[in-house]
Structure formats: structure tokens, C-alpha cells
C-alpha positions as CSV (number, residue, x, y, z in Angstrom):
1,X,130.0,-79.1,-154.8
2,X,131.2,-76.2,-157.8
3,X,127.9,-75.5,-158.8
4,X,129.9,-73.4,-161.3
5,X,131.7,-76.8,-162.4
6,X,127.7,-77.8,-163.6
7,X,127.0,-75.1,-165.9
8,X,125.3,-72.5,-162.9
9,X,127.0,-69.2,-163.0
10,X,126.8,-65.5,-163.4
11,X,127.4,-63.5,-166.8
12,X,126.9,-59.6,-167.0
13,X,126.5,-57.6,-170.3
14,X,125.7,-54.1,-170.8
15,X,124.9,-53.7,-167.3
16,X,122.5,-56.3,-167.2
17,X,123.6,-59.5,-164.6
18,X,122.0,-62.7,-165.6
19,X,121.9,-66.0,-164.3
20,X,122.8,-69.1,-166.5
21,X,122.6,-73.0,-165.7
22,X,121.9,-76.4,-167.1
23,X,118.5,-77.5,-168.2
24,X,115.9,-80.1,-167.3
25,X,116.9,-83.5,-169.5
26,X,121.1,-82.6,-169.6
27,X,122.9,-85.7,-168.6
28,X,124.3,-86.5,-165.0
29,X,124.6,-83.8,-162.4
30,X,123.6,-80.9,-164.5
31,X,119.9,-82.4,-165.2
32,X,120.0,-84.1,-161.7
33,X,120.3,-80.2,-160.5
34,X,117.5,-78.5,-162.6
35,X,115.3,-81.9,-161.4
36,X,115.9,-81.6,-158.1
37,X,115.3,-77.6,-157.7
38,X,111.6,-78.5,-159.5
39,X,111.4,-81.2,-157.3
40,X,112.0,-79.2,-154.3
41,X,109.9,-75.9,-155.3
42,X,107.0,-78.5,-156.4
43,X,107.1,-79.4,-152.4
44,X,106.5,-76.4,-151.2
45,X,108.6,-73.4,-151.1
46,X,108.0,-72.8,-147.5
47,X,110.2,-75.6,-146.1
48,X,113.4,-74.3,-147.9
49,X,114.8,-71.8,-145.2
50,X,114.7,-68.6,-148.2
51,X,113.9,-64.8,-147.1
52,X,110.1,-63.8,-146.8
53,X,110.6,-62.3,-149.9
54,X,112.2,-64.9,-152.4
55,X,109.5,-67.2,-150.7
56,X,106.9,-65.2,-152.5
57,X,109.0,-65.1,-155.8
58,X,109.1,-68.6,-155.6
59,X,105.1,-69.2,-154.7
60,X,104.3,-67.0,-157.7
61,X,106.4,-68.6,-160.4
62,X,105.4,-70.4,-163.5
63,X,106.9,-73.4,-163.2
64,X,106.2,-74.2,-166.7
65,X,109.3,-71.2,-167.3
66,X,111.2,-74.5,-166.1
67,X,111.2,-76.1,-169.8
68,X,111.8,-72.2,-171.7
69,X,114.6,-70.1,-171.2
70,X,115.9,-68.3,-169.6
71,X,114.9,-70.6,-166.5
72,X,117.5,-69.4,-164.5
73,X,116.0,-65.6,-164.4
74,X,112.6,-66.5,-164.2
75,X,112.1,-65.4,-161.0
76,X,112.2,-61.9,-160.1
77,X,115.2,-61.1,-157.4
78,X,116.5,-64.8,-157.1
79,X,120.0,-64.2,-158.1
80,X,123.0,-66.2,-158.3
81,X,123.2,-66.8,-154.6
82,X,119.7,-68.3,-154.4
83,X,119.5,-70.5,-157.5
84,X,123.3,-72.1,-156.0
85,X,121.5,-72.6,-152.3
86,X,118.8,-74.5,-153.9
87,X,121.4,-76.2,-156.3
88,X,122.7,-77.5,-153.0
89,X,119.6,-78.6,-151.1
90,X,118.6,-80.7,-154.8
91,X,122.2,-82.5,-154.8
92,X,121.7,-83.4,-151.1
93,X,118.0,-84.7,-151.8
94,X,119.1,-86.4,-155.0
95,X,122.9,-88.3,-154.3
96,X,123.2,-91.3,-152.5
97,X,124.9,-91.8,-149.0
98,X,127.7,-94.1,-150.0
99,X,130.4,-96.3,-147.4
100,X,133.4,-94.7,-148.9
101,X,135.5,-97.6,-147.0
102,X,133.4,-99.6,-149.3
103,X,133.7,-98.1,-152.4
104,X,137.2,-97.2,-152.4
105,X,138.4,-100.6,-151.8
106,X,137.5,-102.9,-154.8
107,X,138.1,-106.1,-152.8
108,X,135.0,-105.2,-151.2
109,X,133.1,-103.5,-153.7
110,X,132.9,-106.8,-155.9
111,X,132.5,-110.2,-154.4
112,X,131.6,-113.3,-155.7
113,X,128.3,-114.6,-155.5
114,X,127.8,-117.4,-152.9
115,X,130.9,-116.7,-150.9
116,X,130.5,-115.4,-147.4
117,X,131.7,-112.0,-145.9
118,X,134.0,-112.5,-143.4
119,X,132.4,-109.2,-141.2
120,X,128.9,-110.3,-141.2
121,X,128.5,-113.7,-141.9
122,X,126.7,-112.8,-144.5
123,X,126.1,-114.5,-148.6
124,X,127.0,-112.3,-151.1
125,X,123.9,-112.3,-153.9
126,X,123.8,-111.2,-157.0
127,X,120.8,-108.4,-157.4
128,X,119.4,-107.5,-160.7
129,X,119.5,-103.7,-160.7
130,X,115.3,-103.6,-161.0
131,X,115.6,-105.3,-157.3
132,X,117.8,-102.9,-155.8
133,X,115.5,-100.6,-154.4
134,X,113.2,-103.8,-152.8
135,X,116.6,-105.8,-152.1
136,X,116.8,-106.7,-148.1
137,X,120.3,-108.2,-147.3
138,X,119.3,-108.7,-144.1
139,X,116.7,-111.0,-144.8
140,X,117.8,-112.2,-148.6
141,X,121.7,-113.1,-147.7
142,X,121.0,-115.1,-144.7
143,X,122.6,-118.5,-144.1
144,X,123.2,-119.8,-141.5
145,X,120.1,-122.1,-139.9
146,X,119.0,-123.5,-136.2
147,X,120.4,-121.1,-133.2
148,X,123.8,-120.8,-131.1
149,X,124.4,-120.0,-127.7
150,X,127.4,-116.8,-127.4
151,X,127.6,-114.6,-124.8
152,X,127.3,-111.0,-126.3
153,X,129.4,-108.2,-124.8
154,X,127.4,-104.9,-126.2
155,X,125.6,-105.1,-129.0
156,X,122.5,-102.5,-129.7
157,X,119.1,-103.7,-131.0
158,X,119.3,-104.7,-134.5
159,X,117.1,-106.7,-137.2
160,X,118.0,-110.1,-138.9
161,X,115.6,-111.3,-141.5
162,X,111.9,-110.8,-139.5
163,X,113.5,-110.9,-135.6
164,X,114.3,-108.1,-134.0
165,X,116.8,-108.9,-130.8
166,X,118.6,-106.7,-128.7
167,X,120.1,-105.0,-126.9
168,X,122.4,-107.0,-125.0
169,X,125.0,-106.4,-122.6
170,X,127.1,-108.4,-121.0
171,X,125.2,-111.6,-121.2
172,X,124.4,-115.1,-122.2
173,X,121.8,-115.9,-124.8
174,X,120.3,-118.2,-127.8
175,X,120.0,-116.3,-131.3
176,X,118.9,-117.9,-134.7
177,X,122.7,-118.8,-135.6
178,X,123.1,-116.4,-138.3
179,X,122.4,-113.3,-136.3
180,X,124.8,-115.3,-133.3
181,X,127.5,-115.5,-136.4
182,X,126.7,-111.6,-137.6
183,X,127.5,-110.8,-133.8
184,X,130.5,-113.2,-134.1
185,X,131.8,-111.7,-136.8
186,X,131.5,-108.2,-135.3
187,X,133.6,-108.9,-132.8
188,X,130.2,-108.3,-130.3
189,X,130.1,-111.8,-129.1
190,X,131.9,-114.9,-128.3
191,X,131.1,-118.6,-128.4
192,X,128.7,-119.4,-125.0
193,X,130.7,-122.1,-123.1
């Protein structure tokens, strides 16, 4: 990431080098930023990998200097170098790990409620965005009831719904049929003669 694309940069005048950036409350990445830095200097300073002596800086800061400026040059010797290294560790903490198969191909980023997905056997649900963060598709897009015999070739251990199973190698067994069709679809398994 630029952090110089978000507003954190560099400006000298008169001999005097100062440090300017975006403020707590800006919109998307550039509040996300000043956040995450309070976020991560509210946790403790001493788990951020920084030199002895911006550790101290840090440990003696006001953080209320977070909602005046200049925030940027509110603490003593953390220059330009510093504030971008923490800039860095508060993007990592605060964006999501995305499947960029996933999200590059709109045929799978949208699918129709109540249809299946051919790679996992799986119902595709609608989830009201207040239910994302306590959505489990692995127990909530379920279908398929009873149990099938398949003989799995290598599969490690996974979770469907409340049952754990797994691993397998190389041999015959009796699933609940919709982690025996999640295997299926995989490619992990074949139909038990």
C-alpha cells in the first residue's frame, strides 16, 4: 500500500520537516489508518517490533493528541518512516482476507438464493449484512439429509455443521450425505460401490 496515496507524507519548510496524514473519522482507508494506529498503540506498544527508543515515545504519548493536530508530530522522533510502518501493521489488522478467484469472477461472487454450488454441495443463502459476522455456511447452507457410503481418496479433517470427520485416506466410509457430497464435489471422494 502508498501510504502516500492516503494522505501520509512528508512536507519540510524553513528547515523544519513535519509529518502530515489523515485524521480519525475521514472516510475509507484514510480514517481506517488513523483507527487502526490508535488501535494498535492502545494494545500496547511493546508488541510492535519499534526501536527501544520510539517504544518509549510511544508509551509516553497523549493519546488524546490523536483528536488535535498536528497528530502526526505528536511524538517526539517518530518520523515519516515510523508513522508509515505502523500505517502498515493498522491496514493488515483492519482489511479483510478476500478469495480473489472469488471476487474477480462475478459468476461466483453473486448466486441465487436456493440454488446449489456445484464445488461444495452447498445452498446458496441470502445473509442480512447484521448476520454476517455470526453467519456459519457450514452449518446454515446444509442440504442434503440421511448419510452415503464413498470411498475417500485424501481428504484432511474438516467440520460440517456440528461433526467433525476426518482425516481419511484411502478408504471406505458412511458420512451424513452432505459432507459425503461436499467431498464429492471436491473431487476427494467417489461413490462406495
Amino acid at each position: 500500500m502508498e501510504t502516500k496515496l492516503q494522505g501520509l507524507n512528508q512536507t519540510s519548510s524553513g528547515g523544519v520537516t513535519t509529518v502530515e496524514g489523515p485524521l480519525m473519522g475521514e472516510p475509507g482507508w484514510r480514517g481506517r489508518i488513523v483507527t487502526g494506529i490508535y488501535d494498535l498503540l492502545s494494545e500496547g506498544v511493546e508488541n510492535l517490533q519499534l526501536g527501544s527508543a520510539h517504544t518509549q515515545a510511544f508509551k509516553e504519548w497523549n493519546r488524546e493528541a490523536l483528536f488535535t493536530k498536528p497528530f502526526w508530530n505528536s511524538v517526539r522522533g517518530a518520523g515519516l518512516g515510523t508513522w508509515q510502518a505502523l500505517a502498515l501493521k493498522a491496514v493488515q489488522k483492519k482489511s479483510s482476507r478476500i478469495d480473489t478467484v472469488v471476487t474477480t469472477d462475478i459468476h461466483r461472487l453473486i448466486r441465487l438464493p436456493g440454488t446449489l454450488n456445484g464445488h461444495t454441495g452447498l445452498l446458496a443463502v441470502e445473509v442480512q449484512s447484521e448476520r454476517l459476522d455470526d453467519f456459519d455456511p457450514f452449518t446454515e447452507s446444509t442440504v442434503f439429509a440421511g448419510s452415503m457410503k464413498v470411498h475417500v481418496k485424501e481428504a484432511p479433517s474438516f467440520r460440517l455443521g456440528t461433526v467433525h470427520l476426518g482425516p481419511f485416506h484411502d478408504e471406505s466410509v458412511t458420512l451424513p450425505a452432505a459432507a459425503a457430497m461436499l467431498l464429492l464435489c471436491k473431487r476427494r471422494a467417489e461413490p462406495a460401490t
